[in-house]
C-alpha positions as CSV (number, residue, x, y, z in Angstrom):
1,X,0.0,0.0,0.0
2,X,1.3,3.7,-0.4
3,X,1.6,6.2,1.3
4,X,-1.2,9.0,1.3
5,X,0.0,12.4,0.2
6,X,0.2,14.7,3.0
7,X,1.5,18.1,2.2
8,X,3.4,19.0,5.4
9,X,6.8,18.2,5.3
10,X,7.3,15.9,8.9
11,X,4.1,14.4,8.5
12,X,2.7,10.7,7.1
13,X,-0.2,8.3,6.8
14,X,0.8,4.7,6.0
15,X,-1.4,2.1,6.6
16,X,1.4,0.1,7.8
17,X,1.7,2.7,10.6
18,X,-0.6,2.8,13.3
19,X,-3.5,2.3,11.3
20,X,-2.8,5.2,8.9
21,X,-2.8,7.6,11.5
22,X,-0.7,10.9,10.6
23,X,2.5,10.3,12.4
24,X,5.8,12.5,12.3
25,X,8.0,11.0,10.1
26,X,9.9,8.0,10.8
27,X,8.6,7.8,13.6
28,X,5.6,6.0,15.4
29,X,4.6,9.2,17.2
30,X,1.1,10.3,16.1
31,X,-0.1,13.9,15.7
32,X,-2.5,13.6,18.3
33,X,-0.2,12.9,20.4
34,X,2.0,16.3,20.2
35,X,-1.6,18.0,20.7
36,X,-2.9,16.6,23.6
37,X,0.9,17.2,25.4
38,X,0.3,21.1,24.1
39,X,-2.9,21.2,25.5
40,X,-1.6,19.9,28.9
41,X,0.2,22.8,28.6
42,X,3.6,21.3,27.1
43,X,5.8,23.7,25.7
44,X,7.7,22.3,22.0
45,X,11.2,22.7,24.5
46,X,9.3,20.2,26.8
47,X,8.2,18.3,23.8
48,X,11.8,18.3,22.6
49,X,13.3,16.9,25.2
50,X,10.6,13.8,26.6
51,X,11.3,12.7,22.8
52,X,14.8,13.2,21.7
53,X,14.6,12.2,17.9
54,X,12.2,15.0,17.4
55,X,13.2,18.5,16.1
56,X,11.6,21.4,16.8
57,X,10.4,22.0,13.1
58,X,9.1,18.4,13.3
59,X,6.9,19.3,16.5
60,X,5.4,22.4,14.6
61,X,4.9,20.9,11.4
62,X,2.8,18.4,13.9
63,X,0.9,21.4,15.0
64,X,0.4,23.1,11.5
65,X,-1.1,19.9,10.6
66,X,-3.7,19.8,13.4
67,X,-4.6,23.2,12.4
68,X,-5.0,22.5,8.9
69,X,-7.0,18.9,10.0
70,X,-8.2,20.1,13.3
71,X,-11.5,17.9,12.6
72,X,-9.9,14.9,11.9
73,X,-6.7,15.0,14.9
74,X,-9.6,16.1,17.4
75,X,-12.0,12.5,16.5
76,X,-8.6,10.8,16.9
77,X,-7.9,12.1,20.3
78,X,-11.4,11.8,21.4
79,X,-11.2,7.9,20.0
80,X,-7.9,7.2,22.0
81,X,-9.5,8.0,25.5
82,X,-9.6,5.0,27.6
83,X,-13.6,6.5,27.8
84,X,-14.0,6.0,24.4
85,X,-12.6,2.4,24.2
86,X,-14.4,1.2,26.9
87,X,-17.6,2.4,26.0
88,X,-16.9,1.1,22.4
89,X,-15.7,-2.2,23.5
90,X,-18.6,-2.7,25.5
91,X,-19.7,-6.3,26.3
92,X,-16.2,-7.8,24.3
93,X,-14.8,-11.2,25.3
94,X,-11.6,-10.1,25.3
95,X,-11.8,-7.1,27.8
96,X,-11.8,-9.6,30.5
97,X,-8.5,-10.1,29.9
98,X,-7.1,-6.8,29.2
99,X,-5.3,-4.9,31.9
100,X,-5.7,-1.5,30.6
101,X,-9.7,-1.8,30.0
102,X,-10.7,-3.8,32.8
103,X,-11.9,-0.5,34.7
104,X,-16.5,-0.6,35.0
């Protein structure tokens, strides 16, 4: 499968990589990801240093995307909640067996 075409420089979507999910490039780190650590109030210096192999041009190409695809990076976040998961895995056979979604 290829690659979709994503304009921004440090960004991909492969469906080899989680799921398609835009990711910085190289990398397994998704957009979302740099988002929700800004809006936690993480500064790109912060951001920088908990992940070494980033630049700072990566990090705000990450944040140029979301503002370009805010629709699309805010669904993600919102679908990566443990919340969301729970609710959505509802009722599943395996959940009894996972240690992250246990939690009723």
């Amino acid at each position: 499968m290829q690659s979709s075409v994503i304009q921004n420089r440090y960004i991909q979507s492969d469906p080899n990589v989680c799921g398609g999910e835009p990711v910085l490039s190289g990398t397994r780190i998704p957009v979302r990801t740099i988002v929700v650590w800004t809006q936690e109030g993480k500064s790109v210096d912060e951001i920088a240093a908990m992940y070494p192999n980033l630049t700072h041009a990566m990090i705000h190409d990450a944040l140029s995307f979301y503002y370009d695809h805010r629709d699309l990076i805010d669904r993600l976040i919102q679908e990566n909640v443990v919340e969301h998961q729970m609710e959505a895995t509802a009722g599943a056979p395996w959940r009894k067996r996972s240690s992250t979604l246990t939690r009723t």
